[in-house]
N, C-alpha and C positions, 0 to 999 in steps of 0.2 A: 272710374268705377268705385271712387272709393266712399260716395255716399250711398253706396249699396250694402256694403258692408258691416250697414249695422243692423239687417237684415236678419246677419248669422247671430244676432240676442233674442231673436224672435223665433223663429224655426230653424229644426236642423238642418244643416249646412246641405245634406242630399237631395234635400227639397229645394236649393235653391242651383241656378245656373247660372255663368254670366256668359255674354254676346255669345246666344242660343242660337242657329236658325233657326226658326217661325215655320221652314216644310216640315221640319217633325212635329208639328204640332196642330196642323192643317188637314184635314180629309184630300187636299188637290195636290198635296206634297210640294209644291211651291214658298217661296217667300224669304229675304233676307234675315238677317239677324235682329233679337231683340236686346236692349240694353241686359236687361234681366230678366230673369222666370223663375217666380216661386211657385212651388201646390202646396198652400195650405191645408192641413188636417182637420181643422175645428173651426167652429164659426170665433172665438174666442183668436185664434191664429189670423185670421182675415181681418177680424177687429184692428188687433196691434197693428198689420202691416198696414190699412188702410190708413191709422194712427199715423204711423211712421214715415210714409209715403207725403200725406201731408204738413206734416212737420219741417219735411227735409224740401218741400220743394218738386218733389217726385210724381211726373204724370203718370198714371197707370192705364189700366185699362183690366178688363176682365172676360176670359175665356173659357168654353168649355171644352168638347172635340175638334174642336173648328171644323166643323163639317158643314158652317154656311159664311167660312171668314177666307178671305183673300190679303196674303201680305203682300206687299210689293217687294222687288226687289232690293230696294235699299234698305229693307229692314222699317223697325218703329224703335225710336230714343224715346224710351219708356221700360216702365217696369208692366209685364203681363205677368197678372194672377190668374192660375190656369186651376179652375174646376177642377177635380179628375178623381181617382175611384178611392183615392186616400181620403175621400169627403166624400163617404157614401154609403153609410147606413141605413139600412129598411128595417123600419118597425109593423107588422101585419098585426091588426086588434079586429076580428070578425071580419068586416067588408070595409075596414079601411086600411091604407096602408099610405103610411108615414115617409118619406124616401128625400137622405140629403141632394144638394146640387149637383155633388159628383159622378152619381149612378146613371150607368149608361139606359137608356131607354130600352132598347133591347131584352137588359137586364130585368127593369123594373115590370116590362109583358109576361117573360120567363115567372117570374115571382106569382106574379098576379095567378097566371096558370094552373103550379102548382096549387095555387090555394082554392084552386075551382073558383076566382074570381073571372068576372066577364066584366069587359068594355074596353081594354085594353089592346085587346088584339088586332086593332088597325097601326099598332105601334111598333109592332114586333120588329119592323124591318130599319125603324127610324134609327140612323147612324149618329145621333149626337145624346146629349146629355141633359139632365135634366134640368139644370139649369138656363141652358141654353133651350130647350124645349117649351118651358114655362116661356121663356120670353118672345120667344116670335110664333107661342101660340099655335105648334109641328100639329101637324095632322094627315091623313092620307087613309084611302079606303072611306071617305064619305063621314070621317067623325075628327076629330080636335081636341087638343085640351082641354078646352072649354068645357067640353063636352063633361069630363068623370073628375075635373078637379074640383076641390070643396075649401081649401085654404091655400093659402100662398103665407111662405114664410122671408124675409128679407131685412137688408141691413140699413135704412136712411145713409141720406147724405152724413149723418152724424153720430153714425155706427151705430143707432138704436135699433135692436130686435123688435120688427112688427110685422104683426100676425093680420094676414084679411082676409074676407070671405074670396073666393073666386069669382064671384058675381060683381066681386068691385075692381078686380085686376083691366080693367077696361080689355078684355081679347075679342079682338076683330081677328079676319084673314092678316095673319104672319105678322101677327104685331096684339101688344100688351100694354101697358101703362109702367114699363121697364125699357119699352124703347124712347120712350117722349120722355122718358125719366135714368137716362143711363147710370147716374151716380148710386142708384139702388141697385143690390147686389140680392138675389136668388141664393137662398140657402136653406128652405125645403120647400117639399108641397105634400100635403093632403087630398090623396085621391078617395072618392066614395065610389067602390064599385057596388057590381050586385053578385050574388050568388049562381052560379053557373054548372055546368057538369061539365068536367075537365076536358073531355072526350068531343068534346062539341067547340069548345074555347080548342083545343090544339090541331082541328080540323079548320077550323075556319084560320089559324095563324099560318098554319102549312098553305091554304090556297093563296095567300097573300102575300108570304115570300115565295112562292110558286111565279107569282106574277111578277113582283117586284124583279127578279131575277132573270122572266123574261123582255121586261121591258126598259128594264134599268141598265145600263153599262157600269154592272158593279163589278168587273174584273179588271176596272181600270181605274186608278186615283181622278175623283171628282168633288164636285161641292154641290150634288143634288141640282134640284130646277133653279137654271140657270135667273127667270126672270119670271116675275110674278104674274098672276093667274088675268087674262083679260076678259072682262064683260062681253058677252058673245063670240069671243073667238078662242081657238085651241093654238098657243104660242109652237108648239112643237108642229102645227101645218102650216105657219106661217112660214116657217123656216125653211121647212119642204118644199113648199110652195115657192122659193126663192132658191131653190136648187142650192142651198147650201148644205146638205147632210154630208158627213164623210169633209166639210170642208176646214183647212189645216192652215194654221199661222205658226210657223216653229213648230213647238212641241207640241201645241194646245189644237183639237181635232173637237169639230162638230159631231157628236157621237150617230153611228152607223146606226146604232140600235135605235136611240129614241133623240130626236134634236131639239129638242130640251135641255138636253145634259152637254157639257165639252168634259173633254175629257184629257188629260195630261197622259199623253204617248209615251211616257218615260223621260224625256227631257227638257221638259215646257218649264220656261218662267214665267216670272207673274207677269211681264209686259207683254207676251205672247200671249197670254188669256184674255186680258185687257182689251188688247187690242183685235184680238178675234169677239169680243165683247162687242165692241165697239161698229164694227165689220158688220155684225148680224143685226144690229139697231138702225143703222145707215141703210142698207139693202132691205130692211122690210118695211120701213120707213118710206125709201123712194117707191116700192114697190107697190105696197098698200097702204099711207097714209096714213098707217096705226105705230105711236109710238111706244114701245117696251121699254119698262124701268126693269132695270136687275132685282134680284133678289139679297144676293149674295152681299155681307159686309166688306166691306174695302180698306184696310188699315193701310199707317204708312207714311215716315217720317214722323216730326214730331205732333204729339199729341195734347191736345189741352186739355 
């Protein structure tokens, strides 16, 4: 560990962890240990380490809530820089509002609210960060990122600060021009809302965690939809449809509520997710001939 250590000239020492488990830092509470985990404060902190990292030889990798990231059990021999709310100021100017990588989405719809902004309330329920949001391009309730953001702010491969339109960020369904680009790091966005009556924005946020809540298995650690969205068909009937609901590898459970989602029972590892992963792609596969990609990122051992 000891070329980690020069870590501690860079950030303080409380931001930094060494051979961390990766389930605290996961939405599915799953996953072995990481070499190290910093949270940077400043994008000026991200710089150096990313400096550092490559000076020293150091793969990294870059995280938000992990609420779409699967570790495995052996852990990643690597350094994770982890987003989080100590990188997360909101600046609000009329109907725009300014907000770094580490603010949780949640947060950033609450904000929007207050300010009687509208467009933001399909987001209220979304469990990750902004950073992480900008990048796989989160959306739910019929709207997306795409949809209210105006600039994207980010770091090159060579720590340069650059500013683009939204319109250039290439966002498709759950994907951006930061996933065909991992080495660029999310470190704000510029959203344009519009002007709204509070009263009408916190009506419509309540019917959507109203739903989210009935149809989500949020009383139980998970990582959202399990696998991406198929051209005429609804993946959570497929599943049904193959009498897999309620079905259980170890700790890891086809969720009762919606089977879409799995969900960690309390004592599930990451090869028990995996492998019930894997279970539900086989079976609907033989079943009806349509093959599911996951959604979910998959970290785990060493990283390039």
């Amino acid at each position: 560990m000891d070329k980690y250590k020069g870590l501690e000239n860079i950030i303080s020492k409380e931001n930094i962890k060494y051979n961390e488990p990766m389930k605290y830092h996961t939405t599915m509470k799953v996953g072995g240990a990481c070499d190290c985990l910093v949270e940077p404060t400043s994008i000026e902190e991200i710089k150096k380490i990313i400096s550092y990292a490559k000076a020293n030889d150091i793969p990294y990798y870059v995280i938000g809530n992990g609420s779409n990231l699967l570790v495995k059990d052996e852990g990643i021999r690597a350094l994770i820089i982890k987003i989080t709310n100590k990188f997360s100021d909101i600046e609000v100017d009329k109907n725009h509002i300014k907000v770094y990588a580490g603010c949780s989405v949640p947060k950033l719809s609450q904000i929007a609210k207050e300010n009687s902004l509208s467009g933001l309330e399909f987001a209220c329920g979304i469990p990750g960060s902004i950073g992480g949001a900008i990048r796989m391009n989160a959306g739910a309730y019929g709207s997306e990122m795409v949809n209210v953001v105006e600039k994207v702010g980010y770091l090159d491969e060579d720590g340069n600060l650059v500013e683009i339109d939204g319109k250039d960020a290439k966002f498709s369904y759950r994907h951006s021009m930061f996933v065909e680009n991992p080495e660029y790091i999310v470190v704000y966005a510029v959203y344009n809302l519009e002007e709204g009556n509070i009263d009408e924005i916190s009506a419509k946020m309540e019917e959507n965690m109203k739903a989210r809540k009935e149809k989500q298995p949020l009383e139980y650690p998970n990582f959202g939809s399990v696998f991406k969205r198929l051209e005429g068909y609804f993946v959570g009937k497929l599943v049904d449809d193959c009498n897999l609901k309620g079905y259980s590898i170890g700790g890891a459970q086809v969720s009762t509520k919606h089977s879409g989602f799995i969900i960690n029972k309390g004592n599930a590892t990451c090869k028990d997710v995996l492998d019930l992963i894997e279970h539900i792609k086989a079976t609907v596969y033989d079943k009806f001939n349509v093959t599911l990609q996951e959604e979910v990122v998959i970290l785990g051992g060493n990283i390039k």
